[in-house]
GUFI-661009 format. One record per residue: chain; z, y, x of N, C-alpha, C in turn; residue in three letters. Coordinates in Angstrom, 2 decimals, always signed. Layout:
residues N
cadena,nz,ny,nx,caz,cay,cax,cz,cy,cx,residuo
A,Z,Y,X,Z,Y,X,Z,Y,X,ALA
...
//
This chain:
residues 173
cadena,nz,ny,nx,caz,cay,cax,cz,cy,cx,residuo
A,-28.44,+10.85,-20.51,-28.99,+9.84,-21.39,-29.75,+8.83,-20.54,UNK
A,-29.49,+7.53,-20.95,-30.28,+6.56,-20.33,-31.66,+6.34,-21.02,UNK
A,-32.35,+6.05,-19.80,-33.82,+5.95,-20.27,-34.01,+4.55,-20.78,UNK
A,-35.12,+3.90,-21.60,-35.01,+2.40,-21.69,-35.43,+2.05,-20.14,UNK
A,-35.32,+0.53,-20.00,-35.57,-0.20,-19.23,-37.44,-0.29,-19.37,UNK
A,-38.09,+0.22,-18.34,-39.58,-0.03,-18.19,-40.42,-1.52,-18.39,UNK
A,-39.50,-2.57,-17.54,-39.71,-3.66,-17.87,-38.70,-4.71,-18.77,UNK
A,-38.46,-4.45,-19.13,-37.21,-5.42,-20.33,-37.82,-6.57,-20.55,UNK
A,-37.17,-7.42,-20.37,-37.59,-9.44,-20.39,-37.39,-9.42,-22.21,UNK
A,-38.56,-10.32,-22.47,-38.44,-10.75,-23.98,-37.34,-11.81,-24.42,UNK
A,-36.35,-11.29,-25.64,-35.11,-11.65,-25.75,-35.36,-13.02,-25.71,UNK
A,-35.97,-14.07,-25.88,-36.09,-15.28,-25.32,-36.15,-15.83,-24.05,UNK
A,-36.10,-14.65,-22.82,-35.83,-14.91,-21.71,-35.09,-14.35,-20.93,UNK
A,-34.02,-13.18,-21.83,-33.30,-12.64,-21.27,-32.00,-13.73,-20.86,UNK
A,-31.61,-13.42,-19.92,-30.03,-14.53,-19.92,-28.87,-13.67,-21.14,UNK
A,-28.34,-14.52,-21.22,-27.49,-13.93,-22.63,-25.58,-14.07,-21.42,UNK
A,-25.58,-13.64,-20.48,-24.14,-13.23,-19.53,-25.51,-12.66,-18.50,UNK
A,-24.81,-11.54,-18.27,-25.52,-10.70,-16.45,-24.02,-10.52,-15.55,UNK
A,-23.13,-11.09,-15.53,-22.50,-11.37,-14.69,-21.27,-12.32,-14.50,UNK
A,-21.33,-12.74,-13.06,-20.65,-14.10,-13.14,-19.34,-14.01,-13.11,UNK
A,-18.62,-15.55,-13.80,-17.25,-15.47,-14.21,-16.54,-15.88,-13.27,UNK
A,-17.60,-16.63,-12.04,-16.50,-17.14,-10.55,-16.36,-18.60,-10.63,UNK
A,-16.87,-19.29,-11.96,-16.61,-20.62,-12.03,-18.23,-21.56,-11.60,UNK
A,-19.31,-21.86,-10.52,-20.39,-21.82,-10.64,-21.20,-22.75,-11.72,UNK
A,-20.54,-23.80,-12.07,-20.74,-24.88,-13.29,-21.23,-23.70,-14.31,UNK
A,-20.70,-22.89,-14.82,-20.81,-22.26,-16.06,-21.55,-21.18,-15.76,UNK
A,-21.89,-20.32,-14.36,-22.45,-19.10,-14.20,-23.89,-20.24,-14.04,UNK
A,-24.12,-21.06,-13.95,-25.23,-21.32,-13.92,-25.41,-21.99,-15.79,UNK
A,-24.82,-22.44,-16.26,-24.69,-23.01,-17.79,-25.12,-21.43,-18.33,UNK
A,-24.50,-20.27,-18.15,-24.62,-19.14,-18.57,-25.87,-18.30,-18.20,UNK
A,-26.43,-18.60,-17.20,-27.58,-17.86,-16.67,-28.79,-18.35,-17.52,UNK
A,-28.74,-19.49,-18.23,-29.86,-20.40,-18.53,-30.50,-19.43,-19.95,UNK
A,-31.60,-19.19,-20.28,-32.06,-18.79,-21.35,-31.96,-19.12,-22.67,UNK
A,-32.13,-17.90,-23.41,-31.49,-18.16,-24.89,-32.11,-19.64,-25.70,UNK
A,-33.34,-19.48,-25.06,-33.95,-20.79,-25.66,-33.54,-22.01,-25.03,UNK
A,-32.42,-21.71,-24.07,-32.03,-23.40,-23.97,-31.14,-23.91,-24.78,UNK
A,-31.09,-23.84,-26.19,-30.51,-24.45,-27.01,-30.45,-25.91,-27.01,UNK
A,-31.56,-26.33,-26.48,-31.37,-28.04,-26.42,-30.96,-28.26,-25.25,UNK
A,-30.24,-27.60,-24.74,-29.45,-28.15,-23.10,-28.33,-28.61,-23.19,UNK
A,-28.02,-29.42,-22.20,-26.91,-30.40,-22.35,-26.04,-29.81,-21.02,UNK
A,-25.62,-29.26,-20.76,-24.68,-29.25,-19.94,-23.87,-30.31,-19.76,UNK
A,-23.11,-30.16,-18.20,-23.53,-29.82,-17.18,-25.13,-30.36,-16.84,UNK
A,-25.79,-29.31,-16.08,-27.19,-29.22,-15.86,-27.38,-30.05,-14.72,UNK
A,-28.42,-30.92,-14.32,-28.69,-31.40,-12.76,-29.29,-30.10,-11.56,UNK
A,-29.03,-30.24,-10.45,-28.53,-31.04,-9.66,-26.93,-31.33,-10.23,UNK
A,-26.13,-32.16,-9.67,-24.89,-32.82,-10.19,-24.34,-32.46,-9.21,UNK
A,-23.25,-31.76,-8.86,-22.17,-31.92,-8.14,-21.29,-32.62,-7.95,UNK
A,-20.08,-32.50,-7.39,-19.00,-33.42,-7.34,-17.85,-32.79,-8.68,UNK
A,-18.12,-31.28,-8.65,-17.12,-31.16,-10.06,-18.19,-31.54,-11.48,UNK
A,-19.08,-31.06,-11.54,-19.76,-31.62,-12.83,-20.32,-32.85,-13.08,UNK
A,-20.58,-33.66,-12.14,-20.99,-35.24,-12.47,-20.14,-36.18,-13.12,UNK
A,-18.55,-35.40,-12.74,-17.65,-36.17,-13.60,-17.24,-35.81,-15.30,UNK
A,-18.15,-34.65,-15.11,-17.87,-34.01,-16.66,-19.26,-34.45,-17.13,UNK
A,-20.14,-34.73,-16.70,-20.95,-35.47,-17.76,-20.80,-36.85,-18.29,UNK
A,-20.26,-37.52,-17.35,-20.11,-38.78,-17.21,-18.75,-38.94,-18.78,UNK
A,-17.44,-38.17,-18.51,-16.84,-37.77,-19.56,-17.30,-37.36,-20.99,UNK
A,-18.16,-36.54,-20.96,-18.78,-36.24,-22.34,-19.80,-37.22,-22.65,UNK
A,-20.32,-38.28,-21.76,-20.94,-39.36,-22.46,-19.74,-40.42,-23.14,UNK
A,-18.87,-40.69,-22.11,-18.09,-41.47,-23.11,-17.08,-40.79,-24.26,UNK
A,-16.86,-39.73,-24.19,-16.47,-39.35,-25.63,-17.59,-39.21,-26.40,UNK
A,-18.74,-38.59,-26.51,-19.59,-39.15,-27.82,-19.57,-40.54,-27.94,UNK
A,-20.43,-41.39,-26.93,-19.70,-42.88,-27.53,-19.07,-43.19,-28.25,UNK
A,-17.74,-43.25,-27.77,-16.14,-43.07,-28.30,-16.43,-42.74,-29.84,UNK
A,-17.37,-41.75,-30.47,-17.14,-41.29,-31.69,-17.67,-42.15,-32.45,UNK
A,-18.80,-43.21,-31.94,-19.72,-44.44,-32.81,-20.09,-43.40,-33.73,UNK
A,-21.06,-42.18,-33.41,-22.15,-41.45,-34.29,-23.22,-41.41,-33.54,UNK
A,-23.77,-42.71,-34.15,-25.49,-42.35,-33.84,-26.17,-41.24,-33.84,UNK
A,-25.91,-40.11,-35.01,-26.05,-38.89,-34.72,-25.76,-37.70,-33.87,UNK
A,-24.70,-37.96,-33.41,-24.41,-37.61,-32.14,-24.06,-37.65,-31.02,UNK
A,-24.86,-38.99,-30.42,-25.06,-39.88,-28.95,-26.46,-39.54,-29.22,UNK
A,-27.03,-39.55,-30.24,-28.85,-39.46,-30.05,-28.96,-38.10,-29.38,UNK
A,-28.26,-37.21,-29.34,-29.01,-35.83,-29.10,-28.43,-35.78,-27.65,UNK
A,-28.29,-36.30,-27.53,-27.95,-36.51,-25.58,-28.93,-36.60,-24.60,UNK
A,-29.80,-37.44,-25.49,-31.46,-38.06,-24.71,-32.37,-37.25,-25.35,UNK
A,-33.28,-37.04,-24.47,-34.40,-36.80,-24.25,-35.59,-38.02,-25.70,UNK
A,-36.34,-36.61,-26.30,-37.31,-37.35,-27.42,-37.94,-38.47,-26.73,UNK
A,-38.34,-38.69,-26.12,-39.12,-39.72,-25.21,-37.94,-40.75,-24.13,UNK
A,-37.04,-40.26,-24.31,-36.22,-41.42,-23.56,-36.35,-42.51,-23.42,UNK
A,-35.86,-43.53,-22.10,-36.21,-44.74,-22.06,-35.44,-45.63,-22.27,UNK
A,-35.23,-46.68,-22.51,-33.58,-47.02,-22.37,-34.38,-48.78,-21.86,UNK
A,-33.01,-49.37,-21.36,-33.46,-50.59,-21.18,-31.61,-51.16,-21.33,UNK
A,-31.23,-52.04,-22.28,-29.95,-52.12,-22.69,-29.91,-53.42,-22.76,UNK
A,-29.43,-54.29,-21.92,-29.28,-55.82,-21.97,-30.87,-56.49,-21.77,UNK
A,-31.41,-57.04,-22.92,-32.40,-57.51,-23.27,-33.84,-56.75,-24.11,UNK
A,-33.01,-55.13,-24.55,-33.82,-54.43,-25.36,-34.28,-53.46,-24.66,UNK
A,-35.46,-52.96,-24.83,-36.55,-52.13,-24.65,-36.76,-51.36,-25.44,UNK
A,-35.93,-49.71,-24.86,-36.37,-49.08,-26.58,-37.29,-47.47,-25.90,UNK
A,-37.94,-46.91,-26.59,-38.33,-45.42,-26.40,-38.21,-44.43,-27.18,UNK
A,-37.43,-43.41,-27.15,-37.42,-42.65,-28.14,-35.99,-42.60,-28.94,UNK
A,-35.86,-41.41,-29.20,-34.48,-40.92,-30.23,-34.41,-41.78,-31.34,UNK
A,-35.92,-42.55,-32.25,-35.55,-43.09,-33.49,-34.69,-44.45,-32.40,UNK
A,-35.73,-45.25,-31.79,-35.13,-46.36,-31.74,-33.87,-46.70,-31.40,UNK
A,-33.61,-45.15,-30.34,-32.18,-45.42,-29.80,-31.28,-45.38,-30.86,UNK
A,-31.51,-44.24,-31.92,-30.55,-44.06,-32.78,-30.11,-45.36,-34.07,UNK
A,-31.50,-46.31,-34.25,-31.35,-47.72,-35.31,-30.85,-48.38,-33.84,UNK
A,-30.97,-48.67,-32.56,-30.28,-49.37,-32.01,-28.91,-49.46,-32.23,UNK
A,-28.12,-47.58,-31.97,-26.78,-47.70,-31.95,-26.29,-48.01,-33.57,UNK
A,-27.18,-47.79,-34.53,-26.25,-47.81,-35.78,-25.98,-49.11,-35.94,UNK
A,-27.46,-50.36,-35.44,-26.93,-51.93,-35.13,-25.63,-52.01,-34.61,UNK
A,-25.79,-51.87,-33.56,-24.62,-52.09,-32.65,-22.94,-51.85,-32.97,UNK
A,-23.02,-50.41,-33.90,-21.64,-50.32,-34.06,-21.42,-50.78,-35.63,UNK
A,-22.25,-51.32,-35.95,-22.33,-51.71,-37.60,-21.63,-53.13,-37.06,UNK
A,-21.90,-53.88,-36.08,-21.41,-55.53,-35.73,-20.36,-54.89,-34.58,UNK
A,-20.31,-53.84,-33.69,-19.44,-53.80,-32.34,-18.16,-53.24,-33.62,UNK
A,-16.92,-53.87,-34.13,-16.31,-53.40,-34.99,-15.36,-52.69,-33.74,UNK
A,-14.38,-51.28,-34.46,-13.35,-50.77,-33.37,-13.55,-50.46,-31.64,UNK
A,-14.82,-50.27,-31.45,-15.41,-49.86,-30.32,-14.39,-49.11,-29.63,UNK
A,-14.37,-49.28,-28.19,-13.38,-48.20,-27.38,-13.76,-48.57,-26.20,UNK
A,-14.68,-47.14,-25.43,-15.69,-47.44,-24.03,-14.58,-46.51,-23.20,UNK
A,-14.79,-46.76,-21.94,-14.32,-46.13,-20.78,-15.44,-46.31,-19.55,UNK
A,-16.01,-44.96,-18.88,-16.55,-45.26,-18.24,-16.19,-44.70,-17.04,UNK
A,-16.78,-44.82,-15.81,-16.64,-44.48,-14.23,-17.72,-43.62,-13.61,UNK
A,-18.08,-42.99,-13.09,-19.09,-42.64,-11.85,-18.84,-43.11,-10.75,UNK
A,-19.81,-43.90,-10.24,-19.58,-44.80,-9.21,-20.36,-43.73,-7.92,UNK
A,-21.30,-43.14,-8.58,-22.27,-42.31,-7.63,-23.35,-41.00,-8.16,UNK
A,-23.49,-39.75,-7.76,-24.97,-39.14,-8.04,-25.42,-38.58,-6.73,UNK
A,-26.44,-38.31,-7.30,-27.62,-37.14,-6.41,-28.51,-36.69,-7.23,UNK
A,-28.44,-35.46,-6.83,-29.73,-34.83,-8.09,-29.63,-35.05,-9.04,UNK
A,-30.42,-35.59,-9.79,-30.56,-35.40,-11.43,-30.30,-37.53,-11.54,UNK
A,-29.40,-38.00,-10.61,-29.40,-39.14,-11.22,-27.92,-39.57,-10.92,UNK
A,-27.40,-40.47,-11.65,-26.07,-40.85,-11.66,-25.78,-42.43,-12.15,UNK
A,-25.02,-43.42,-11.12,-25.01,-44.95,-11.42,-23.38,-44.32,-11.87,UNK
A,-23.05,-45.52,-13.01,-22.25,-45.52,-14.18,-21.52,-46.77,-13.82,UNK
A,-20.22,-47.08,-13.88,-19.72,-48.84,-14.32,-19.01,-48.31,-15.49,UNK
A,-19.09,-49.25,-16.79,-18.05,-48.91,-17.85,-17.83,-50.33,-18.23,UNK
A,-16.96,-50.36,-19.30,-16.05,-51.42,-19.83,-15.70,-51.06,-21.25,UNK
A,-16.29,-51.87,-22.20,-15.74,-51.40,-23.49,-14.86,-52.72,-24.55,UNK
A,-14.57,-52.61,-25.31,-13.69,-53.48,-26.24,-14.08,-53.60,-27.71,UNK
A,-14.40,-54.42,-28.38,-14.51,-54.42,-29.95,-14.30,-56.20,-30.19,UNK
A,-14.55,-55.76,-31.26,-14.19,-57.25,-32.08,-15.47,-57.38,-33.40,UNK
A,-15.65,-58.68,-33.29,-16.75,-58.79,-34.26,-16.14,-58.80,-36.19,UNK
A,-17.24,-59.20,-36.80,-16.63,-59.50,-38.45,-15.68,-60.65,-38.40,UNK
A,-15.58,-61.39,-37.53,-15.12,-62.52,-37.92,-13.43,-62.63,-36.87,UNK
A,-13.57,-61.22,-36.19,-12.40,-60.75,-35.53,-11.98,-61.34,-34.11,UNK
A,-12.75,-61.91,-33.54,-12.99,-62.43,-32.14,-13.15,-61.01,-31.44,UNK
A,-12.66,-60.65,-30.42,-12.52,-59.49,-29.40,-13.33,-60.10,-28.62,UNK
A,-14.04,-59.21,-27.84,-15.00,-58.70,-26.73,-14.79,-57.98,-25.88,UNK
A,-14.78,-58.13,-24.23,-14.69,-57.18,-23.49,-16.17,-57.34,-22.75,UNK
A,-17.24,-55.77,-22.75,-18.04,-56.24,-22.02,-18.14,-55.10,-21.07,UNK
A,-18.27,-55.58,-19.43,-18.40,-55.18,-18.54,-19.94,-54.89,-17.97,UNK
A,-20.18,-53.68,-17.46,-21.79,-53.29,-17.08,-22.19,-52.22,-16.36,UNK
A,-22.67,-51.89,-15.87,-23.14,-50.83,-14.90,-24.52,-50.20,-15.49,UNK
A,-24.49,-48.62,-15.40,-25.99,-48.16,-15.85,-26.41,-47.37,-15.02,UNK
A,-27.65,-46.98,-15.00,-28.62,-45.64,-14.03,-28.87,-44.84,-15.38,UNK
A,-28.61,-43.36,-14.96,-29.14,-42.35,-15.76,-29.89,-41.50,-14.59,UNK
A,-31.65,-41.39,-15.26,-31.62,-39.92,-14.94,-31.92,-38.67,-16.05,UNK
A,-31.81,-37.90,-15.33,-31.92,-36.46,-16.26,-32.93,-35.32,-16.05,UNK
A,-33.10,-34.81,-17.33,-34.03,-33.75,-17.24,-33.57,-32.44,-16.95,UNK
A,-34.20,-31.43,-16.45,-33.75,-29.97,-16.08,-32.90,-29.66,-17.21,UNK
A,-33.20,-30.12,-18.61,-32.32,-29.90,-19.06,-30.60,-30.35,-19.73,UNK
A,-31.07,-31.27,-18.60,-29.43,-32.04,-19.07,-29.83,-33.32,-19.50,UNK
A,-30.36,-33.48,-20.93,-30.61,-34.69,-21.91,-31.32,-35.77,-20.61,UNK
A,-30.77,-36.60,-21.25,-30.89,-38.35,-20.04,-32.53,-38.88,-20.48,UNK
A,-33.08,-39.05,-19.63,-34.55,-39.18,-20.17,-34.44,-40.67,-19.91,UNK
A,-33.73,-41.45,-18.92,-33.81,-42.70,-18.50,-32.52,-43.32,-17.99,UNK
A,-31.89,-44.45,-19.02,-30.80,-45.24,-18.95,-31.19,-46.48,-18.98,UNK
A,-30.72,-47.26,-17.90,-30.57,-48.59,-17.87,-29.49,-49.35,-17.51,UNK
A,-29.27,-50.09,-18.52,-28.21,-50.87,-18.32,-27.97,-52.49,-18.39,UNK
A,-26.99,-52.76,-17.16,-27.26,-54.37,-17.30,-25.43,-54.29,-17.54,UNK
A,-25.26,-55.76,-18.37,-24.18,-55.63,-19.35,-23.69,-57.44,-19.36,UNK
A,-22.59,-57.71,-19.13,-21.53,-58.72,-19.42,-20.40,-59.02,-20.25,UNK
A,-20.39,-60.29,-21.34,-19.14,-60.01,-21.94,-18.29,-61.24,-21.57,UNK
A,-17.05,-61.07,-21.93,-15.96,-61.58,-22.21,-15.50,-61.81,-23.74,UNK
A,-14.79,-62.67,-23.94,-14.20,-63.21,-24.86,-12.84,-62.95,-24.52,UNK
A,-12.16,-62.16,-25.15,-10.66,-62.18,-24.99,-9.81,-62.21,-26.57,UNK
A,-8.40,-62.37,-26.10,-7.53,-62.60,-27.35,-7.31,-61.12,-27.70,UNK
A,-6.48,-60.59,-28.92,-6.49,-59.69,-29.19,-5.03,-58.94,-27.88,UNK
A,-4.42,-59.80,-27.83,-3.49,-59.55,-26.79,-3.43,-59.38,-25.69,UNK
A,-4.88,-59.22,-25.03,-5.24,-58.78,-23.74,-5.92,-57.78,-23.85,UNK
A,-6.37,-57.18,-24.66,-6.91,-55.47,-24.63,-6.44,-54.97,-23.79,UNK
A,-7.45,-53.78,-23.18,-7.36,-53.35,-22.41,-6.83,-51.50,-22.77,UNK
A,-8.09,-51.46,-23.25,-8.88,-49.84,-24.19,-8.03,-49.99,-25.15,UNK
A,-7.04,-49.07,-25.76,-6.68,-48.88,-26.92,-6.98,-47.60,-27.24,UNK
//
């Protein structure tokens, strides 16, 4: 018969996997405590295989135009600096994006990793929409993210360019 464990970690700090699957992205995603429910994987430091999978799962939430779920990406206190706007915080970011895709009609982003280290990563993306009045947009821009231990982006800045194009030069479909 086994005896209990003398010291046993309180189930809020037990890791929920005790052994690894060989993949290190995920044995470390897996090692993380039960209470990291608000973690965003992939975690910082950034590698060369996971910097491109965050960079990916930012532009597919994008991609979905749900303010509700691009907000939970960032950090409650996040910073953002987006063209001309200055925002802090999950509310503002979240009435920012519902602006934005309420006028950005048919949105379709693609983005790049140009670079990371540590917990920070420069971005170039390129996205496409068309307004109410059906004039297409291509705007071109580069951002800085950094990140918290736990994933969520505490600080994005982005400087941003558009274009005017016909509907016949899309790029993003």
């Amino acid at each position: 018969m086994n005896s209990p464990d003398p010291n046993p970690l309180p189930a809020d700090e037990a890791p929920f996997v005790h052994e690894e699957c060989g993949d290190t992205m995920w044995d470390a995603v897996l090692a993380q405590p039960a209470h990291a429910a608000d973690a965003r994987p992939p975690l910082p430091p950034f590698t060369s295989e996971t910097a491109p999978l965050k960079v990916q799962a930012a532009e597919d939430a994008w991609n979905s135009r749900d303010p509700d779920r691009v907000v939970l990406a960032y950090t409650e206190d996040s910073e953002w600096r987006n063209r001309t706007d200055f925002l802090r915080g999950r509310a503002e970011i979240h009435a920012f994006l519902t602006r934005k895709w309420e006028k950005e009609l048919n949105y379709k982003l693609k983005k790049e990793l140009w670079g990371f280290r540590e917990n920070r990563m420069a971005v170039r993306f390129e996205y496409e929409y068309h307004n109410a009045v059906g004039q297409w947009w291509r705007a071109y821009g580069n951002e800085l993210w950094e990140f918290a231990p736990n994933g969520l982006m505490q600080r994005r800045f982005a400087s941003i360019n558009d274009l005017a194009i016909r509907e016949d030069e899309r790029q993003l479909r």
